[in-house]
C-alpha positions in Angstrom: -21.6 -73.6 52.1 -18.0 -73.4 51.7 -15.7 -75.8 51.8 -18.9 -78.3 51.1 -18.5 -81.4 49.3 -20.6 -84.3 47.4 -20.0 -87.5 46.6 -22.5 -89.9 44.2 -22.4 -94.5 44.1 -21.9 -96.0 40.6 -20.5 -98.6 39.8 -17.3 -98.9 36.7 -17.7 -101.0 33.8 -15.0 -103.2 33.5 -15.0 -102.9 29.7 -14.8 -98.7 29.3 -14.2 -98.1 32.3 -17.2 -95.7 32.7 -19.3 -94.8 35.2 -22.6 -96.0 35.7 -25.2 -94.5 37.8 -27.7 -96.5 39.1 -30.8 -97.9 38.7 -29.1 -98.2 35.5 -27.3 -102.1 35.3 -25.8 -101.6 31.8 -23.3 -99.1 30.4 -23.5 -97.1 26.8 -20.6 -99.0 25.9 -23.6 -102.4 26.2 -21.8 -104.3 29.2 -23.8 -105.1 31.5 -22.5 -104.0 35.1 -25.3 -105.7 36.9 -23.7 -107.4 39.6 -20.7 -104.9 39.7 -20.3 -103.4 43.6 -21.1 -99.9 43.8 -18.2 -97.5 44.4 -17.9 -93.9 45.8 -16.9 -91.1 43.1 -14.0 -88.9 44.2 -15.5 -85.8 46.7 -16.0 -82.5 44.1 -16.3 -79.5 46.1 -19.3 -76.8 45.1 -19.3 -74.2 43.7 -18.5 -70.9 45.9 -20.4 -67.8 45.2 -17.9 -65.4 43.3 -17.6 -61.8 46.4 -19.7 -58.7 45.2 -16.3 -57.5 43.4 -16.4 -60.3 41.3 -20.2 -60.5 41.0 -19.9 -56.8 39.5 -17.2 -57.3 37.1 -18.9 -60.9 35.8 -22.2 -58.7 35.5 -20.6 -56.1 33.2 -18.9 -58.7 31.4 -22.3 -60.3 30.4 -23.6 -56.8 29.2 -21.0 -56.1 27.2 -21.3 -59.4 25.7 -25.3 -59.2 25.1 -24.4 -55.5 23.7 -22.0 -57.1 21.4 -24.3 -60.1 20.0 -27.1 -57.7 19.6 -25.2 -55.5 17.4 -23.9 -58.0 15.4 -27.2 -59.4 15.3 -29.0 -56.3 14.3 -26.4 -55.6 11.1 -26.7 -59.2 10.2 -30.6 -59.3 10.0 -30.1 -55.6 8.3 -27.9 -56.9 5.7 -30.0 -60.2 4.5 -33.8 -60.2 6.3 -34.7 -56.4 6.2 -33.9 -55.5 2.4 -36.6 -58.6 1.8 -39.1 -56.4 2.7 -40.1 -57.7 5.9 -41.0 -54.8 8.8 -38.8 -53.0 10.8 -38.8 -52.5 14.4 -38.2 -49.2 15.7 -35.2 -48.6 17.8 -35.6 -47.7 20.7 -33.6 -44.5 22.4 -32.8 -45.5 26.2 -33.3 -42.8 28.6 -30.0 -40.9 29.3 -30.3 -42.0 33.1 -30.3 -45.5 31.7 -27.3 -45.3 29.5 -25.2 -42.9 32.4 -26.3 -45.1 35.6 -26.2 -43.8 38.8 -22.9 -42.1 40.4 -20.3 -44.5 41.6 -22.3 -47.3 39.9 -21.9 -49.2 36.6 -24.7 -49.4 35.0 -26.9 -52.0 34.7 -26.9 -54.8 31.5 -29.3 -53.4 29.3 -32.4 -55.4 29.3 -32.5 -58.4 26.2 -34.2 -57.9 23.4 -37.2 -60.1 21.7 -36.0 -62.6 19.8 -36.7 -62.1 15.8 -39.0 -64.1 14.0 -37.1 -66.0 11.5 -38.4 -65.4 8.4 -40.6 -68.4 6.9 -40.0 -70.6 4.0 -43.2 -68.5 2.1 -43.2 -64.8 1.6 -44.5 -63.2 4.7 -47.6 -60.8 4.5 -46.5 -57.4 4.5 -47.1 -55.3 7.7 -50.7 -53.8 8.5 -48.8 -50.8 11.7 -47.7 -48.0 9.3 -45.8 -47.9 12.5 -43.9 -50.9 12.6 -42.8 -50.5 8.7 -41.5 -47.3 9.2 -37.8 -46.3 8.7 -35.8 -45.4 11.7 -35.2 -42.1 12.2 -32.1 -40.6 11.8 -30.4 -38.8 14.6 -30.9 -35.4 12.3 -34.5 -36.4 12.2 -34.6 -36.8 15.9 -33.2 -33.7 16.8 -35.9 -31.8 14.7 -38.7 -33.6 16.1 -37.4 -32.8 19.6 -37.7 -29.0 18.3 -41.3 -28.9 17.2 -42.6 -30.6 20.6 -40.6 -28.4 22.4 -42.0 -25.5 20.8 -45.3 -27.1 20.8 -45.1 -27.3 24.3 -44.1 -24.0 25.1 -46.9 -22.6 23.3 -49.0 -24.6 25.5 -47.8 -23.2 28.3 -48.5 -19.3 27.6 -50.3 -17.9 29.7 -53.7 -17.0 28.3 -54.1 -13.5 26.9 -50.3 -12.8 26.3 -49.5 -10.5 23.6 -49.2 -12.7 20.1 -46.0 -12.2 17.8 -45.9 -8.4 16.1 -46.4 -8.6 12.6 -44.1 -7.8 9.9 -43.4 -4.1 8.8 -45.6 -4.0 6.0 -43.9 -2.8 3.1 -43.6 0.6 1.3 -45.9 0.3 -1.5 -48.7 -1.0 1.0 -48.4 1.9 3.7 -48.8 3.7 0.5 -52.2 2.7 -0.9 -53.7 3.0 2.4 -52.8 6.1 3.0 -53.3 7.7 -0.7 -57.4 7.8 -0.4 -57.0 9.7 2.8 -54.8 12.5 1.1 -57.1 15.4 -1.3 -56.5 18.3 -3.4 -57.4 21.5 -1.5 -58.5 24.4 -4.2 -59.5 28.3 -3.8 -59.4 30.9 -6.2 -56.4 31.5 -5.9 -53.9 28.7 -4.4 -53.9 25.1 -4.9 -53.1 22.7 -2.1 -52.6 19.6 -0.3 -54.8 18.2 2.6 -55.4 15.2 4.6 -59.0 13.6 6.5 -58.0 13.0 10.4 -61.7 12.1 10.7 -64.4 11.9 8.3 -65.6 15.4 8.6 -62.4 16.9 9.9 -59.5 17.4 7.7 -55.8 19.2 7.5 -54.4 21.7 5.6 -52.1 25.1 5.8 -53.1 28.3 7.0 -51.7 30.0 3.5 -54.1 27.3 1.2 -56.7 28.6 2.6 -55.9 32.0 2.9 -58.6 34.2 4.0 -61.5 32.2 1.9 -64.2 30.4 4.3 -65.3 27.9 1.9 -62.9 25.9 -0.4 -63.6 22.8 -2.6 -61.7 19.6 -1.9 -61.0 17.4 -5.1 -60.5 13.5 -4.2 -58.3 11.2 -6.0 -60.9 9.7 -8.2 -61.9 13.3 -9.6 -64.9 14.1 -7.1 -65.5 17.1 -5.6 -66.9 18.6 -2.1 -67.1 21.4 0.0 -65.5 22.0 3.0 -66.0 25.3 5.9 -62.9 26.5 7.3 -63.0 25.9 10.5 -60.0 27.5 12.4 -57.0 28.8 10.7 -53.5 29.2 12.6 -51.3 31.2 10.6 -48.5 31.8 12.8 -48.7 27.7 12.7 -49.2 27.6 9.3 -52.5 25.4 9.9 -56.2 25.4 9.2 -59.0 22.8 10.4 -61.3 22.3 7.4 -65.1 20.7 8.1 -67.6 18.9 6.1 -70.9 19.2 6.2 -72.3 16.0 5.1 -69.6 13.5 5.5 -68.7 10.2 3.7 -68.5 7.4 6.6 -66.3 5.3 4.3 -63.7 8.5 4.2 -60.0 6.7 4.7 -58.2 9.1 7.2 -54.6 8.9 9.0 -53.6 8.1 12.4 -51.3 11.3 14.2 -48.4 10.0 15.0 -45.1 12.2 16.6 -42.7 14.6 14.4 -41.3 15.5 18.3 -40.2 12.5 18.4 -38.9 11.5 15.0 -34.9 10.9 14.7 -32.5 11.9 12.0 -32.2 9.5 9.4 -35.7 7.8 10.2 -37.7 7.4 6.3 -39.9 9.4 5.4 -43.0 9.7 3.0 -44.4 13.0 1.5 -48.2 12.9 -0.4 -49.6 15.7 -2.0 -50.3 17.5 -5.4 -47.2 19.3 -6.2 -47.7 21.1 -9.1 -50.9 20.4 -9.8 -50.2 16.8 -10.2 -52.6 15.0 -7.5 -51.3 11.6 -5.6 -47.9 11.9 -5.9 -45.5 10.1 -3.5 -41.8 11.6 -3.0 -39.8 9.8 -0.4 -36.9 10.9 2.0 -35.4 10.9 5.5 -35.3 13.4 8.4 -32.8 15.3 7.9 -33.1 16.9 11.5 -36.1 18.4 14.3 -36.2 22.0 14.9 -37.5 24.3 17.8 -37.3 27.8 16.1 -39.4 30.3 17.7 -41.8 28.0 19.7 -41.9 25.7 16.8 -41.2 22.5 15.9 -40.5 21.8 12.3 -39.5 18.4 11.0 -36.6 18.9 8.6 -36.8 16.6 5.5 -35.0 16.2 2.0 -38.0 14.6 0.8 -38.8 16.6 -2.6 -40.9 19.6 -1.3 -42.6 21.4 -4.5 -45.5 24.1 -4.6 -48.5 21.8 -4.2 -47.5 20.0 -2.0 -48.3 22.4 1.1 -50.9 20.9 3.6 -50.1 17.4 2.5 -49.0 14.7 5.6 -45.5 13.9 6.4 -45.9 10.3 6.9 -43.5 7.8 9.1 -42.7 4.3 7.5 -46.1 3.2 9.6 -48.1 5.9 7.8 -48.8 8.1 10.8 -48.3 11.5 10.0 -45.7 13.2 12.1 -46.1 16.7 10.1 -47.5 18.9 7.9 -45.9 19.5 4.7 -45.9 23.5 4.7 -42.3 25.2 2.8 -39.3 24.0 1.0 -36.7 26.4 0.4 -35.0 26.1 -3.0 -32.2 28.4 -4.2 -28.5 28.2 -6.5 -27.1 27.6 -2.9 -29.6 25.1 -1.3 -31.2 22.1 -2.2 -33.5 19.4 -0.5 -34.4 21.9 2.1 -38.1 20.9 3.0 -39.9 21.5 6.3 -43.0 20.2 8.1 -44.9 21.7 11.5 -45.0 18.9 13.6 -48.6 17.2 14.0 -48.3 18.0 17.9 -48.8 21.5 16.7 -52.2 20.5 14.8 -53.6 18.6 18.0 -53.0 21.0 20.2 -54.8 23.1 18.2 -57.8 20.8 17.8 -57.9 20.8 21.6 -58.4 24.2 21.7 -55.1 24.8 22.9 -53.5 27.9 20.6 -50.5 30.0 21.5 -50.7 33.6 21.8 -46.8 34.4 22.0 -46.1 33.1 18.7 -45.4 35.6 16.3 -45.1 35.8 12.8 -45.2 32.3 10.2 -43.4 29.2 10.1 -41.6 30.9 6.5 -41.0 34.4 8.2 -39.3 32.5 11.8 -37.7 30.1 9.7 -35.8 33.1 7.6 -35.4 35.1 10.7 -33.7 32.1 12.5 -31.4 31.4 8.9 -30.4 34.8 8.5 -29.7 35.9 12.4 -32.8 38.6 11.7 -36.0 39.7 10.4 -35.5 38.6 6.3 -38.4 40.0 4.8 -38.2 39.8 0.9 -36.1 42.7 -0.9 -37.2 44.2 -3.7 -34.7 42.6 -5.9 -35.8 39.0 -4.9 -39.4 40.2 -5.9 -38.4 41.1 -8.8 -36.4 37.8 -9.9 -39.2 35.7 -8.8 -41.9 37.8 -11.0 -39.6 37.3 -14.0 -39.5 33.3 -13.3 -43.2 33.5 -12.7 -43.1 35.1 -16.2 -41.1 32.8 -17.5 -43.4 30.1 -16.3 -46.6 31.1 -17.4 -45.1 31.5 -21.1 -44.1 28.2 -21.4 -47.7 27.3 -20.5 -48.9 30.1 -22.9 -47.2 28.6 -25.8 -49.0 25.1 -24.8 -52.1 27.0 -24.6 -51.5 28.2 -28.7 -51.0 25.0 -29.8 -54.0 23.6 -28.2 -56.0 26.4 -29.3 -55.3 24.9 -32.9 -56.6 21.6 -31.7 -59.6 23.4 -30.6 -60.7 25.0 -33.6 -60.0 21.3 -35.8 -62.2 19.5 -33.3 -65.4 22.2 -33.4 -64.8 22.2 -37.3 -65.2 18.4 -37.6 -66.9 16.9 -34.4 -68.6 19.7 -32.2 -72.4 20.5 -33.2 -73.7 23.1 -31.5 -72.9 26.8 -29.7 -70.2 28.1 -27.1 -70.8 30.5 -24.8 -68.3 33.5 -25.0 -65.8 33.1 -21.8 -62.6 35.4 -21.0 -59.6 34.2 -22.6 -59.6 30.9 -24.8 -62.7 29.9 -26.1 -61.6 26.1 -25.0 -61.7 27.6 -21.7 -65.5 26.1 -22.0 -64.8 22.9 -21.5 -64.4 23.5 -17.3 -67.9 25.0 -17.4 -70.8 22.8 -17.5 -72.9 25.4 -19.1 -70.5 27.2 -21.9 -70.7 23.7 -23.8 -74.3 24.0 -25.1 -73.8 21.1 -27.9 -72.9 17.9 -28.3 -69.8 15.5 -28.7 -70.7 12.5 -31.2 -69.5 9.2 -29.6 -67.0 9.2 -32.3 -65.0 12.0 -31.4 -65.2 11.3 -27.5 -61.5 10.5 -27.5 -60.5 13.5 -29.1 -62.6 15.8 -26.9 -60.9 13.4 -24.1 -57.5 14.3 -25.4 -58.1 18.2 -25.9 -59.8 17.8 -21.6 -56.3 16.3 -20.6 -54.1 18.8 -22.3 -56.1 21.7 -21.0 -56.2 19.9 -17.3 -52.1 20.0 -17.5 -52.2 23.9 -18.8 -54.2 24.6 -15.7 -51.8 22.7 -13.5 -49.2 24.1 -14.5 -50.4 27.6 -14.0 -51.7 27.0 -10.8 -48.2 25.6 -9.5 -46.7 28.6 -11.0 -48.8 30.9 -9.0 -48.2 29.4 -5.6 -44.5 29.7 -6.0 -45.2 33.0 -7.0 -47.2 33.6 -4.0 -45.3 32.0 -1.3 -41.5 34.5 -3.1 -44.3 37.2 -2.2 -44.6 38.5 -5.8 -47.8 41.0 -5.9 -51.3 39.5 -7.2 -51.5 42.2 -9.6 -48.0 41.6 -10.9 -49.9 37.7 -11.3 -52.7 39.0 -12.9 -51.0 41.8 -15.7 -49.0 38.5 -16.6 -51.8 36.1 -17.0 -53.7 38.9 -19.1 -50.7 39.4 -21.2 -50.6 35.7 -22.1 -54.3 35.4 -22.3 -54.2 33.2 -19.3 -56.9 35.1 -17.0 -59.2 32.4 -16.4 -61.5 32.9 -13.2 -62.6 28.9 -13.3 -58.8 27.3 -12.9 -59.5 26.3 -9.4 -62.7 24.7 -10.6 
């Protein structure tokens, strides 16, 4: 209580002058104080509770203290105890409420620690926790830890069924060689296309690949060869649906995608056989979307060459958002390609046609260049039947050298008859029945060699009539050319 006092009886030995407290009758000085009378100690008063202000401010000194000595403590057993090898303990991270206390309130002394075990005199057995010998994390370390179980977390907590991450845009080459096996050569007797399987008995092509024939003969990128019936044919769309009878259920085919739809500027991928040359890739952009006449035609600079007609237009996912069908080359324009949009192609396949579109894709697409009707003059007949000639000789001139080859390889290698065809006599090698002897093993790759040279003749002569076709030059301006360079061979589409 305050103000309370206490007093204690000893007696005072008369030698030190110390206190003694009894029982006790002699003092630490050895005189003996029995005997001495017992005297009253001077009243001490007790001690007086310090107020709550004081209580506080004694509390946080103590804290601050303890703080300080473990600190110290902790770099001193650091710097000479841990590097000795014995274990670590793990620090421990006190909870933010902990460290910032309630509101208006000083926090409270942090709670002391264990005492360390002093290390013994004999090398102490090395810790069996992998936790406990551990290193302390670093605050870096801490921070990344936090990461991954919040990110842990959060993928605990989706909800079940929600859409997972999209995958990466795969990349060119790989769009590419999916879509490549889906993509054929479409032949007749007298064009050579492009075409495309939707499904694996239904496939794409243009109206003028097919022309008026009802059967044409597909060739696959490995070299094998089918039959398809020509299903519908669209010309003022440019398009023709081509079925097969007995179809391959392995048969890769594209996805439709939208050439509406497509922006300028978005990439895009062009597959076909231009010029005779099967499975070739050119790449470009949109260059723009047109309506002309009630149609839509995808503008492209992709490389458009004869060949290439009836191929798919392909986005950067490989759907196919046209159909490859004209490219207009001239001394004044260049990189000038154009595609029907695939909406045209599934409308069609719905049975849906329209009967107020007039004309072809070529003719509307000149009549809406030119302001009017642009059929082909005379004199642009007449320039593209000399190119066509000029074409053809260059292949003709091929075809004399080769025929050199020909005679040297039936001299040396070939045993056996050749039936008489129109033409070159090496023409033979495209039928299976003109060749009526045999090849030795040994001259295999020479008959191999003379097979390629001829298969890049006929290419070429093929491409050369297309172009010719599509600048309207007259078939029998075609044929008194190939006649003249002893090019008339009915099996090039073969």
């Amino acid at each position: 209580m305050p103000g309370a006092t206490s007093s204690t009886l000893s007696r005072v030995c008369p030698a030190c002058a110390r206190r003694v407290a009894p029982p006790a009758t002699t003092c630490r000085c050895g005189k003996s104080v029995d005997g001495v009378p017992l005297t009253a100690a001077p009243a001490r008063p007790l001690p007086v509770p310090p107020p709550e202000t004081n209580r506080l401010e004694t509390a946080a000194k103590i804290a601050i203290a303890l703080v300080g000595v473990i600190l110290g403590g902790t770099m001193i057993y650091r710097a000479t105890i841990a590097p000795s090898g014995t274990a670590r303990r793990a620090k421990t991270v006190p909870p933010a409420a902990a460290i910032a206390g309630d509101a208006g309130r000083p926090p409270a002394p942090p709670a002391a620690p264990a005492p360390e075990t002093p290390p013994a005199s004999t090398p102490a057995e090395p810790a069996t926790d992998p936790d406990a010998a551990a290193p302390t994390p670093t605050a870096l370390e801490r921070v990344m830890a936090t990461a991954a179980a919040s990110k842990r977390a959060e993928s605990a907590a989706a909800p079940a069924g929600a859409p997972a991450p999209l995958p990466s845009p795969a990349n060119l080459e790989d769009m590419i060689g999916r879509a490549m096996p889906a993509v054929v050569r479409v032949e007749t007797a007298t064009a050579v296309g492009s075409g495309f399987f939707i499904a694996p008995d239904t496939m794409l092509t243009n109206a003028h690949v097919v022309g008026t024939n009802t059967i044409v003969s597909i060739r696959r990128r490995d070299g094998r060869t089918i039959t398809g019936r020509v299903d519908v044919t669209a010309p003022e769309l440019d398009i023709a649906v081509v079925r097969i009878s007995n179809p391959d259920p392995g048969q890769a085919t594209l996805t439709l995608g939208a050439g509406a739809s497509a922006r300028a500027g978005q990439e895009v991928v062009a597959l076909g056989t231009p010029l005779g040359l099967q499975n070739t890739v050119t790449r470009g952009i949109v260059s723009a979307v047109r309506e002309i006449g009630g149609l839509t035609l995808v503008q492209t600079d992709a490389a458009i060459n004869p060949g290439n007609s009836g191929g798919p237009l392909l986005d950067r996912s490989g759907a196919v958002i046209g159909i490859t069908s004209l490219g207009v080359k001239s001394a004044e324009a260049q990189g000038l390609g154009f595609a029907i949009a695939i909406e045209h192609a599934q409308a069609l396949l719905a049975g849906k046609r329209s009967t107020d579109q007039k004309g072809t894709p070529l003719s509307t697409l000149n009549e809406a260049m030119s302001g009017r009707a642009a059929p082909p003059t005379d004199a642009g007949r007449e320039r593209s039947a000399k190119a066509y000639q000029t074409a053809i000789e260059a292949q003709a001139q091929r075809a004399d050298a080769l025929d050199e080859r020909w005679r040297a390889f039936k001299r040396i290698c070939y045993k056996g008859d050749v039936a008489a065809v129109p033409g070159r006599e090496w023409f033979a090698i495209w039928d299976p029945h003109a060749m009526q002897g045999v090849v030795p093993p040994g001259c295999a790759s020479a008959f191999g060699d003379i097979q390629r040279a001829a298969d890049e003749i006929r290419a070429g002569v093929l491409a050369a009539g297309e172009a010719a076709r599509q600048a309207d030059v007259y078939p029998g301006t075609r044929r008194e050319v190939l006649q003249r360079y002893r090019l008339n061979y009915a099996g090039w589409d073969r």
